[in-house]
C-alpha positions in Angstrom: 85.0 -75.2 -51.4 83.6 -76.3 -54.9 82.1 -78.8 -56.5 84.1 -81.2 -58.7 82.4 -80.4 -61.7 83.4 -77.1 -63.0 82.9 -77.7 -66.2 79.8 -75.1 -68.4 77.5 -77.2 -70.3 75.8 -76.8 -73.0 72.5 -75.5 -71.6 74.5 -73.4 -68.9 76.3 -71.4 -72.1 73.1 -70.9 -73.9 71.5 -69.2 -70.4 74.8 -67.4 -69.4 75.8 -66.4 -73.0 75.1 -62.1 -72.6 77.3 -62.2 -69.2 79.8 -64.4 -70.7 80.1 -62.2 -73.2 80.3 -59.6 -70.8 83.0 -60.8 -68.5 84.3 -63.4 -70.2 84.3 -67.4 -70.0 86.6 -67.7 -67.3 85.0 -65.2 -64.9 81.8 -67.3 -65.6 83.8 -70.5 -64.7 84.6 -69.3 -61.9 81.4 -67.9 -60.9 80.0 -71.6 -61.6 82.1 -73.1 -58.2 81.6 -70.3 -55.9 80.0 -71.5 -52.4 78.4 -68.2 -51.0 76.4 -67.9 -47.6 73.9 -65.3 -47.6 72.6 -64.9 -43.4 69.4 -62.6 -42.9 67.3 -63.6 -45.8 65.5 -59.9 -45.3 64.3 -56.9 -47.6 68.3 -56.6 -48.5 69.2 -60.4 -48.3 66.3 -61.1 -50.6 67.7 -58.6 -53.3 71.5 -60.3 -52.8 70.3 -64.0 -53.0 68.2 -62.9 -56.2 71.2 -60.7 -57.7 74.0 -63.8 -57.3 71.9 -67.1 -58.5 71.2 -65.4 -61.1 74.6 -64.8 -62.1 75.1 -68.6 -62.2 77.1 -69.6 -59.1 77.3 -73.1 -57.6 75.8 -73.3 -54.2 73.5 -70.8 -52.1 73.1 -71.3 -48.4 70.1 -69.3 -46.9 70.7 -68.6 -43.4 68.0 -67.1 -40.9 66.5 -68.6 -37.9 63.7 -65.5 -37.9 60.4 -66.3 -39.2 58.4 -64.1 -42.1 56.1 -61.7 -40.5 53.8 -59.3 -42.1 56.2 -56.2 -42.4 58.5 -58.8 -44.4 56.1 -58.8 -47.3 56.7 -54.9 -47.9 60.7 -55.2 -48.9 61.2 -59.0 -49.2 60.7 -60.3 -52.4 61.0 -64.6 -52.0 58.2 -65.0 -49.9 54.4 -64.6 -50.3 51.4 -63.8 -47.6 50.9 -67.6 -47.3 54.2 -68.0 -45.7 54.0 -65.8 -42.6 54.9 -67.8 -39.9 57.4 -70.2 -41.5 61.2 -69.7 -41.5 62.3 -67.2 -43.7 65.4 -69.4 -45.2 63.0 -72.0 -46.1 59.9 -69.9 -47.1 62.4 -68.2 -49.5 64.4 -71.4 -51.2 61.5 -72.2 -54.1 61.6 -68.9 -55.4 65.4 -69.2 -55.1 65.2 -72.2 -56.9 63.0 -71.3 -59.3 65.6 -68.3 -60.5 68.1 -70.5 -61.5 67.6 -74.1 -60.9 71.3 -74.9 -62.3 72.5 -73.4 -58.4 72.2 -75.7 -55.3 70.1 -74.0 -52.6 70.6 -75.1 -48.9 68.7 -73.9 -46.2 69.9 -73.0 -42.3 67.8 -72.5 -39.4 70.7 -72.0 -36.9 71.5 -68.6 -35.7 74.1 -67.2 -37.3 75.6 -65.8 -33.8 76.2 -69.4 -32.6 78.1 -71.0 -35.2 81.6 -72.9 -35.0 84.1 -71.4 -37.1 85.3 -74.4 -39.0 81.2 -73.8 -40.1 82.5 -70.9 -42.5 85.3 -72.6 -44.4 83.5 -73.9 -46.7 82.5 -70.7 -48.4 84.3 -68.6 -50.9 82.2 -65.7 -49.9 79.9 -64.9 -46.4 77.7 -62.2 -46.9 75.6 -61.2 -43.4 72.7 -58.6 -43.0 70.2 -57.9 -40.5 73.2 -58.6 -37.4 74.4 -56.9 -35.0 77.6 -54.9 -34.9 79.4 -57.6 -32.9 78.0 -60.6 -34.7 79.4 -58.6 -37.8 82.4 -58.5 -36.0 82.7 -62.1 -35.1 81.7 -63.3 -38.2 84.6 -60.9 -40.0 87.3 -62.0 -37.9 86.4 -66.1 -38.3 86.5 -65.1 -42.3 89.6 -63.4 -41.9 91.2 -66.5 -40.3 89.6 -68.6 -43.0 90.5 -66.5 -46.1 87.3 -66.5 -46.9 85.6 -63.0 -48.6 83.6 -61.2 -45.8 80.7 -58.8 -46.9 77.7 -57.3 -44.5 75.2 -54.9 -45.5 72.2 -53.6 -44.3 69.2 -51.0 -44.6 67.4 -48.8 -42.4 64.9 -46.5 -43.3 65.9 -44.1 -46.2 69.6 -45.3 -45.6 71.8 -48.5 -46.2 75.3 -49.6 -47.0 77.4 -52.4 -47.5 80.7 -53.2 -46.4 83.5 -55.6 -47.8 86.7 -57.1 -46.4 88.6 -59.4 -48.9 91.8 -59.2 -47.2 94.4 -59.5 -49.9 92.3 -59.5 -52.9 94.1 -60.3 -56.8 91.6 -59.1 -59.7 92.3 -58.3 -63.1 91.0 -54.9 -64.7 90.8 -54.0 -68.7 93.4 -51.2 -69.1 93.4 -48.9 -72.6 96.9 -48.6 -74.1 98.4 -46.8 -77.0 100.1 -48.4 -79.4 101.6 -47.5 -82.4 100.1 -48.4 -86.3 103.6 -48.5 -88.0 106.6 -50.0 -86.1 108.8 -49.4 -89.2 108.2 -46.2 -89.2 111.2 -44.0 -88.7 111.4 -42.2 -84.7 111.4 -38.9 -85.8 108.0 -38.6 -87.4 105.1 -38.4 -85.6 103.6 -42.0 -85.5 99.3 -42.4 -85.8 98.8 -43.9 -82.5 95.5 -45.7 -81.5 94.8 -47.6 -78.7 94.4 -50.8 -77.3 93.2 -53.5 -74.2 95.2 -55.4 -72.4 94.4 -57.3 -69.0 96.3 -55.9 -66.3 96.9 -58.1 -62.9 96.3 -55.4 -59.8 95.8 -56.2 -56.0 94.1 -54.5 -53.2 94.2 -55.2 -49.6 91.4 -54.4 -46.9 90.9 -53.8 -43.8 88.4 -55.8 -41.4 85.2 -54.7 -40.2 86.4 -53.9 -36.6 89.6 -51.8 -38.1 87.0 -49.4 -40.4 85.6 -48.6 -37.0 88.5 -47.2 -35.1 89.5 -44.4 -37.9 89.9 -41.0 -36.7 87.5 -38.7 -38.4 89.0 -35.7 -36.9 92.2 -35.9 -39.0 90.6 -35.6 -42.3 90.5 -33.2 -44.3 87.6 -30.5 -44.4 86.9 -31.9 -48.1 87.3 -36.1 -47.7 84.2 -35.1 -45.0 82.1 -33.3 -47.1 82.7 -36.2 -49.6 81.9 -38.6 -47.0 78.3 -39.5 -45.8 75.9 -39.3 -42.9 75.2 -42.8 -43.4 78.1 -44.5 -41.9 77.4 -42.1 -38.5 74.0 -43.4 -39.0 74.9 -47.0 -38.7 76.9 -46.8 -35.8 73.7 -44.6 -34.0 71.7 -47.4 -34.5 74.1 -49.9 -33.9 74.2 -48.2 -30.3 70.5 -48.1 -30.2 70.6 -51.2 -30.7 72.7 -52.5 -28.5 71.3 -50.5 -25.4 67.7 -51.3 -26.2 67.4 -54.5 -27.8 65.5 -53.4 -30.7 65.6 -51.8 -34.0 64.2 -47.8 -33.4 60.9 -47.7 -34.4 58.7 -44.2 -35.9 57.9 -42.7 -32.4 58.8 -39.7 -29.8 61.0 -41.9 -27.4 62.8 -43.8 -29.6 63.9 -40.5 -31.6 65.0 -38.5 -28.6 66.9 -41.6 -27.6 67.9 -41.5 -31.0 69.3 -37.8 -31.0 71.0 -38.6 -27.3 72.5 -41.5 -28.9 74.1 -39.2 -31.5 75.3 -36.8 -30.2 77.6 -39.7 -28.1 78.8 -41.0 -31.3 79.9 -38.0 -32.9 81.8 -36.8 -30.6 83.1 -40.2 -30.5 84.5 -39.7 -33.8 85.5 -36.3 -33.7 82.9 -35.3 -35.7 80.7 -31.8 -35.5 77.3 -32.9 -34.6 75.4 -31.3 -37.1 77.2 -33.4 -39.4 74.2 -35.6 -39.1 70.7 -33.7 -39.0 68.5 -34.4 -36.1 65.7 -35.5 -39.0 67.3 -38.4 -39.8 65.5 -40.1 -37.2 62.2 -39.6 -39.3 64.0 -41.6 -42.0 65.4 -44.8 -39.9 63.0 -47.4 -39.8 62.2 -50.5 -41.4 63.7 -51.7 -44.4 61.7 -49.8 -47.4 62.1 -52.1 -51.0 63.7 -49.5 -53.2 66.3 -49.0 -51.1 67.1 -52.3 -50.7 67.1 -52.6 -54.2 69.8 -50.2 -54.6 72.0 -51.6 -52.2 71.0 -55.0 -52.8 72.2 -54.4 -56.6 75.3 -52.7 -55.3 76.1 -55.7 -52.9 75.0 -58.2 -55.2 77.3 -57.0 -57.8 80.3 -56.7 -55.5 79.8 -60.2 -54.9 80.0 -60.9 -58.2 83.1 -59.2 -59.2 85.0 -60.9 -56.1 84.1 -64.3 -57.4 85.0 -63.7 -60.8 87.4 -61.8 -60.2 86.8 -59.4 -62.5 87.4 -55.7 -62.1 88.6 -53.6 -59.2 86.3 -54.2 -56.0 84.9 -51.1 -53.6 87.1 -49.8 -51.1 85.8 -50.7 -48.9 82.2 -49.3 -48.1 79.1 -47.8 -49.9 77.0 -45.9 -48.9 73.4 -44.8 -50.0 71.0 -41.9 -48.9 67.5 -42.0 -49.9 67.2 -38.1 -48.5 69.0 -36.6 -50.8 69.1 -39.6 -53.8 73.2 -40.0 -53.1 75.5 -42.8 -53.4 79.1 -42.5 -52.1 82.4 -44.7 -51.8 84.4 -44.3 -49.2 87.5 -46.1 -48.0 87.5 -46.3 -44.2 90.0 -48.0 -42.1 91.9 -46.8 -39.2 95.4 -48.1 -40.7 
């Protein structure tokens, strides 16, 4: 999946020094062979590509056969007005570049929904926005089979999330200890203690994309619900939406009562009351407004990270952010 040379040079520790001091030189090393796939190079791709070159991995492929249009300007953040028109993946790859020139950037054309499997093997991490629910599907499974790190995400309005399915995932977590000052010191006094870190080995295994969706809301508990969010219920409206009418919902009358029809479906679907979700939300689910994709790009972005590098304990398994009401949840969801 990497390169052969693994090696940091010189100029490499000098620009990587604060994170390698952060995370350590081994996490960087690792970071420095990853091969990561990043398809939909929109408002939240932009913010992922960005957040992971510049964390110093190896290789960047840029994915989307979509071309930049005007509304791509207000939330994407690697192309420019003189680029509408052009390919997104290839519009986007000098200011890729240009963030790190140490990472290889690759650009694909191809839709992502018509690729071979054996196309995905040679990442260490696929990470898919702006697809729909079956091509996130698809795409999961294929990573599965490969053992390759799946991650999709998306944003919609005021709302977004991210998802992650690693599988069987090994990372290793800083853990505080006490130890004691004075070993010689008799047992029956009180010894000073103080404490200490030590790098703990701990494991976590996920579900896929397709499992998270078959959960059985009704059986939780009256409290894991109110700690849940809207947003996931959101997703899977618009997902519908979606799927029924072609198109993302846009800001008008017949698109939100198909909206509100739509939920209603899916809630009971679920097993979930229906004012769970407010009938406003449809005011607040369309297009792909920058600071949210910020938020969850940074989110996302970071995940990715700590995957690679292996370094600290990952989301389980989804996040989840709400520009209504400024919120940002974790919650694991899986069926098993």
């Amino acid at each position: 999946m990497a390169s052969g040379n693994n090696e940091i040079s010189a100029e490499e520790f000098a620009q990587y020094d604060r994170q390698i001091r952060l995370w350590g030189l081994d996490a960087q090393k690792r970071l420095r062979k990853a091969n990561v796939l990043v398809a939909g190079i929109g408002g939240l791709g932009s913010e992922v590509v960005k957040n992971i070159v510049l964390a110093g991995i190896d290789s960047i492929t840029l994915l989307d056969d979509r071309v930049v249009t005007e509304e791509d300007l207000f939330s994407q953040l690697l192309v420019t007005p003189d680029d509408i028109g052009k390919n997104l993946g290839e519009a986007s790859k000098p200011r890729t570049q240009e963030l790190n020139p140490n990472v290889t950037v690759i650009v694909d054309v191809e839709p992502l929904a018509e690729k071979q499997e054996t196309f995905f093997e040679k990442f260490d991490v696929v990470c898919c926005t702006c697809c729909t629910a079956s091509t996130r599907i698809k795409i999961n499974n294929i990573c599965r089979k490969m053992n390759v790190k799946f991650f999709c995400g998306d944003v919609y309005g005021f709302y977004g999330y991210c998802f992650a399915d690693l599988k069987d995932h090994e990372f290793v977590e800083e853990v505080e200890v006490k130890k004691s000052n004075d070993q010689n010191e008799p047992s029956n006094k009180k010894r000073k203690l103080e404490k200490d870190t030590v790098s703990v080995l701990k494991a976590v295994k996920h579900c896929s994309y397709e499992e998270s969706l078959k959960e059985d809301w009704s059986k939780r508990s009256r409290r894991s619900l109110r700690q849940s969010s809207q947003v996931f219920f959101i997703l899977q409206i618009i997902d519908n939406f979606r799927k029924q009418f072609d198109c993302l919902p846009q800001l008008n009358e017949d698109n939100s009562e198909s909206l509100k029809k739509i939920k209603e479906e899916v809630l009971l679907k679920f097993g979930v009351n229906s004012n769970f979700v407010n009938d406003n939300f449809t005011n607040f689910c369309c297009s792909a407004l920058s600071p949210i994709c910020a938020i969850v790009g940074g989110v996302l972005g970071q995940e990715v990270i700590k995957v690679i590098s292996k370094k600290d304990a990952p989301h389980e398994n989804y996040f989840f952010f709400d520009g209504t009401n400024h919120s940002g949840v974790v919650d694991n969801i899986c069926s098993k």
